[in-house]
SELOSE-753968 format. One record per residue (C-alpha): residue in three letters; x, y, z. Coordinates in steps of 0.25 Angstrom, whole numbers, padded with zeros to 4 digits, always signed. Each point is the difference from the previous one (the first is absolute). Layout:
ALAXYZ ...
//
This chain:
UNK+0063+0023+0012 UNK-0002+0008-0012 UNK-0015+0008-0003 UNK-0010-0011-0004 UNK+0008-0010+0002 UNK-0011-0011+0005 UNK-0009+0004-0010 UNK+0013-0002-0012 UNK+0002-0014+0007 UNK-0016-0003+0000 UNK-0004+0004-0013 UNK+0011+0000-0011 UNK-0002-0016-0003 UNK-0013+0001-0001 UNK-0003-0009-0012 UNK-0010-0010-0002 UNK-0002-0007-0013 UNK-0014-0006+0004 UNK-0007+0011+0009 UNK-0014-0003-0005 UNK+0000-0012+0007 UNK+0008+0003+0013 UNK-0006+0005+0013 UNK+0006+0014+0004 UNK+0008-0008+0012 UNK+0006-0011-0013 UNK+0004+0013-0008 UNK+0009+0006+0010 UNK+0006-0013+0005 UNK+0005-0004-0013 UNK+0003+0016-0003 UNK+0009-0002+0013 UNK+0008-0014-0005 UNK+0003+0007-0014 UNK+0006+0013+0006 UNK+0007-0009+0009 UNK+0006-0008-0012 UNK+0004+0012-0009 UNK+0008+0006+0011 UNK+0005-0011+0005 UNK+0017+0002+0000 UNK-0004+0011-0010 UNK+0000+0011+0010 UNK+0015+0004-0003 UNK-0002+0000-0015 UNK-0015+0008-0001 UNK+0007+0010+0011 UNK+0010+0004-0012 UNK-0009-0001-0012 UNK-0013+0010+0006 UNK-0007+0000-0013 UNK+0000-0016-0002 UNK-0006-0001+0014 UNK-0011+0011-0004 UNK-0003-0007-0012 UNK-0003-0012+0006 UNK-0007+0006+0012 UNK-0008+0008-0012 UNK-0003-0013-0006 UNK-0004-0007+0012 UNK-0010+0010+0006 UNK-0007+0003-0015 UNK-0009-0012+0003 UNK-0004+0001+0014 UNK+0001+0013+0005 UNK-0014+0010-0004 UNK+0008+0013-0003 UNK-0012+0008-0007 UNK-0008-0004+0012 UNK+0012+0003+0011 UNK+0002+0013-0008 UNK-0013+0006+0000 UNK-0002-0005+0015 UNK+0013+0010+0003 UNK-0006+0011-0008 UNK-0012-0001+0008 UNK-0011+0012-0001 UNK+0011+0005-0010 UNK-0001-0009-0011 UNK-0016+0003-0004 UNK+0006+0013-0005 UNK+0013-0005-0009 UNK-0001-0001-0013 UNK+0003-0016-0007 UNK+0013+0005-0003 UNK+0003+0003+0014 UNK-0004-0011+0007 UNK+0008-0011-0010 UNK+0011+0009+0000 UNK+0000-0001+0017 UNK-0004-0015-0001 UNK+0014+0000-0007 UNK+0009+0007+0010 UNK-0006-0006+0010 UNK+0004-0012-0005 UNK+0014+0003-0003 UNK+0002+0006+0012 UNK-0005-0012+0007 UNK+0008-0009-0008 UNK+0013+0006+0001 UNK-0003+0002+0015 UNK-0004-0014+0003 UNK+0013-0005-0009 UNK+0010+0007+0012 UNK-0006-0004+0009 UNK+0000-0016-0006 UNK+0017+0001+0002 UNK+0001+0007+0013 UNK-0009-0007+0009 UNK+0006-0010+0009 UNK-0013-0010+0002 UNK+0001-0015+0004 UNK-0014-0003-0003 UNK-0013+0003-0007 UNK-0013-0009+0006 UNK-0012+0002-0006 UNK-0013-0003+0010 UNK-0009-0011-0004 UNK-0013+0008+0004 UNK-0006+0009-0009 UNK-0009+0011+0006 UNK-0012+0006-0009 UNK+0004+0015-0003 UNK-0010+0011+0001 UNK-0009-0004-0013 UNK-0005-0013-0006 UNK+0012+0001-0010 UNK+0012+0004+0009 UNK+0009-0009+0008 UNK+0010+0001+0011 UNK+0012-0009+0000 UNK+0010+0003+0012 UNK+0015-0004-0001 UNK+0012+0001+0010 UNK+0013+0006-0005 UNK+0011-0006+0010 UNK+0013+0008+0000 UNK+0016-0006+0000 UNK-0002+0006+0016 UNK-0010-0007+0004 UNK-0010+0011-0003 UNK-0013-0003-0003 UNK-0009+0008-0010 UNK-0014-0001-0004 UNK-0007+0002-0013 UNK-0014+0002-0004 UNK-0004-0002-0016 UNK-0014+0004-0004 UNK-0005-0006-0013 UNK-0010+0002-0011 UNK-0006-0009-0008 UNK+0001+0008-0016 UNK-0004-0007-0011 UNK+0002-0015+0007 UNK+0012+0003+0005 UNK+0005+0005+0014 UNK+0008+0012+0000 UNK+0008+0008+0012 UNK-0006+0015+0002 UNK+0007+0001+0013 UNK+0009-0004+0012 UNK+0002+0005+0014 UNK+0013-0003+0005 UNK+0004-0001+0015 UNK-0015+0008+0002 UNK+0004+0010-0011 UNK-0011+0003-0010 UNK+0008+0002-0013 UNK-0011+0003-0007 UNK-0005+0008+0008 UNK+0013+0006+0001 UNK+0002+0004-0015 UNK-0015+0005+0000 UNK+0005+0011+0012 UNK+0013+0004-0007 UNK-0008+0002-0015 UNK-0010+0009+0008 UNK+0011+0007+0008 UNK+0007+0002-0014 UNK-0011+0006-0007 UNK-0002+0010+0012 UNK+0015+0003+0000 UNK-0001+0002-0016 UNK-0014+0010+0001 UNK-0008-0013-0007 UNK+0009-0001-0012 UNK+0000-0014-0002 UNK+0008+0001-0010 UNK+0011+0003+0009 UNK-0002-0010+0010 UNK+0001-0011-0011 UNK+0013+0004-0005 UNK+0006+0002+0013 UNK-0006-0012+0006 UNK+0009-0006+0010 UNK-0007-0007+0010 UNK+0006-0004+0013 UNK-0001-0008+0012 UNK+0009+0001+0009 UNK+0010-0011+0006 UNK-0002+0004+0014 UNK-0015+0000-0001 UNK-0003-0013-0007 UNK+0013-0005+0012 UNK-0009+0007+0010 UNK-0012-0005-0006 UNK-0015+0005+0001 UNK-0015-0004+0004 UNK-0007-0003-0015 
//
């Protein structure tokens, strides 16, 4: 199972044309029927043509995944101190790295299944939302998947998932500080090295977010 596998297979469809009007639980649920239809006897062909597959992934996460908000959450105490420039220019290899990540991961994972749970749980604050979902393997394995939401200008958007008890975001946030310590705080440098990783053992293994 390649890096970030899961989280490819639970976010890159994430594309709703109506999200104002959905509950968080509604938004993934029908973000989950249109991966599922995209790559549906397509698997072959996108595993040959990579930067079709990132496209679509890129157009499918533009509208439902926050990436200013997950970007400066994975800067953390960092990003008070970067410069405008900075922080869009992260925001935008952040994304890419995501993107390109998430679209390997779509052609190499051999699930069966995506199930999204019909109960919502509230998230920490009065605007967030939890939706869980189960990522069921070819094997019979079974993997659980946790989206917390944020209502942004009437829309509910993803800022981050746990995978199999992984914190990603979390995750990216300990990387970014690691790097900037590695890097003697030139942020600079962490930006245009940025390769975040998660391991295919660890998310295997899983954790205790």
């Amino acid at each position: 199972m390649a890096s970030l596998t899961l989280v490819a297979m639970c976010l890159a469809g994430l594309v709703t044309p109506a999200q104002a009007e959905e509950s968080p639980t509604q938004v993934i649920q029908q973000s989950v029927d249109s991966l599922m239809s995209e790559l549906d006897g397509k698997k072959d062909y996108y595993a040959q043509h990579e930067g079709e597959l990132s496209k679509l992934v890129d157009t499918n996460m533009a509208d439902v995944a926050d990436f200013r908000y997950i970007g400066a959450s994975v800067m953390g105490r960092y990003f008070r101190g970067a410069t405008p420039e900075q922080r869009s220019q992260f925001v935008t290899v952040f994304r890419k790295t995501l993107i390109d990540t998430y679209a390997k991961g779509l052609v190499t994972f051999d699930y069966k299944t995506l199930r999204v749970k019909e109960d919502q749980d509230a998230g920490r604050y009065d605007d967030q939302a939890s939706v869980a979902m189960e990522v069921v393997s070819t094997g019979g394995e079974t993997y659980p998947v946790n989206f917390t939401l944020r209502q942004s200008d009437g829309q509910w958007k993803v800022i981050n998932v746990i995978v199999n008890g992984i914190n990603l975001g979390l995750t990216f946030r300990n990387q970014f500080d690691q790097a900037m310590r590695d890097n003697n705080r030139d942020i600079d440098a962490v930006i245009s090295n940025w390769a975040p990783e998660v391991g295919t053992d660890e998310l295997e293994k899983g954790g205790d977010a």
